[in-house]
C-alpha positions in Angstrom: -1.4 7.9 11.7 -4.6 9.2 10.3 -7.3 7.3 9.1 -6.6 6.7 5.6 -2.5 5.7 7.1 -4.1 3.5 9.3 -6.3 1.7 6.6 -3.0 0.9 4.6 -1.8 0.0 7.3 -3.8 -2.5 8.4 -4.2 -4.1 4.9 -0.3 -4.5 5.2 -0.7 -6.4 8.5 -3.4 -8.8 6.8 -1.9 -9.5 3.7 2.1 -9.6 4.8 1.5 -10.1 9.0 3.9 -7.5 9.7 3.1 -4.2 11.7 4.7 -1.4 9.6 5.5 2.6 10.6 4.8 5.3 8.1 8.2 5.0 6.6 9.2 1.4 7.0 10.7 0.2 3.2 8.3 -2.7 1.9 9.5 -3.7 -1.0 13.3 -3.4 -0.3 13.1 -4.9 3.2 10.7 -7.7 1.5 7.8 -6.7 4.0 6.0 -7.0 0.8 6.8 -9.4 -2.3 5.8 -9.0 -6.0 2.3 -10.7 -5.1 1.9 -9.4 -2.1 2.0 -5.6 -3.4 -0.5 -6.6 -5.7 -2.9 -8.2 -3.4 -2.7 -5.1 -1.3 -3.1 -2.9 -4.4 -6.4 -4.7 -5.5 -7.5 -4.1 -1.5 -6.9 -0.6 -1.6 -9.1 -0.6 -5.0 -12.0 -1.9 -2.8 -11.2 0.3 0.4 -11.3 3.5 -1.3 -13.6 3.0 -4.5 -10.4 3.8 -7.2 -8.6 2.0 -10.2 -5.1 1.3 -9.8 -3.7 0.5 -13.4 -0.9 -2.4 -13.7 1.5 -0.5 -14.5 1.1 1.6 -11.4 1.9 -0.5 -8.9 5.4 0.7 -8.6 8.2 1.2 -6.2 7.7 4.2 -6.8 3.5 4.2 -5.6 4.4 1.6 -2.9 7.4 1.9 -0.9 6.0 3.2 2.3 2.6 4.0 3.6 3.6 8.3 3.2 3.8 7.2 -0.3 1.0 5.1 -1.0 -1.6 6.9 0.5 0.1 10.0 -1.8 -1.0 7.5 -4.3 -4.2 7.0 -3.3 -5.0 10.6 -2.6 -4.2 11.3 -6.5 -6.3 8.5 -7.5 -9.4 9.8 -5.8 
């Protein structure tokens, strides 16, 4: 993983308590719930200085970590 991976990563494993791979499904699996997507959405706000709109926090934007940090890299 590289560092900004890891970061999501480890937000996961604070918010949720579950270790997660690059491509493990958290919304489908229920890794992460409703809430939960949005706590670690307003974390990632704080982490790496960026606005992350309502409406964004999708399936879509959060399925996986590869996907996030896609995200995130657009955001910046």
């Amino acid at each position: 993983m590289n560092e900004t991976q890891q970061i999501i990563a480890n937000r996961i494993y604070e918010i949720a308590f579950n270790r997660v791979q690059l491509d493990s499904e958290l919304i489908k699996s229920g890794i992460l719930s409703s809430i939960l997507v949005v706590d670690l959405a307003t974390s990632l706000e704080e982490d790496f200085d960026i606005q992350i709109p309502f409406n964004e926090i999708t399936i879509e934007n959060f399925s996986n970590i590869v996907l996030i940090e896609k995200f995130i890299n657009e955001k910046r």
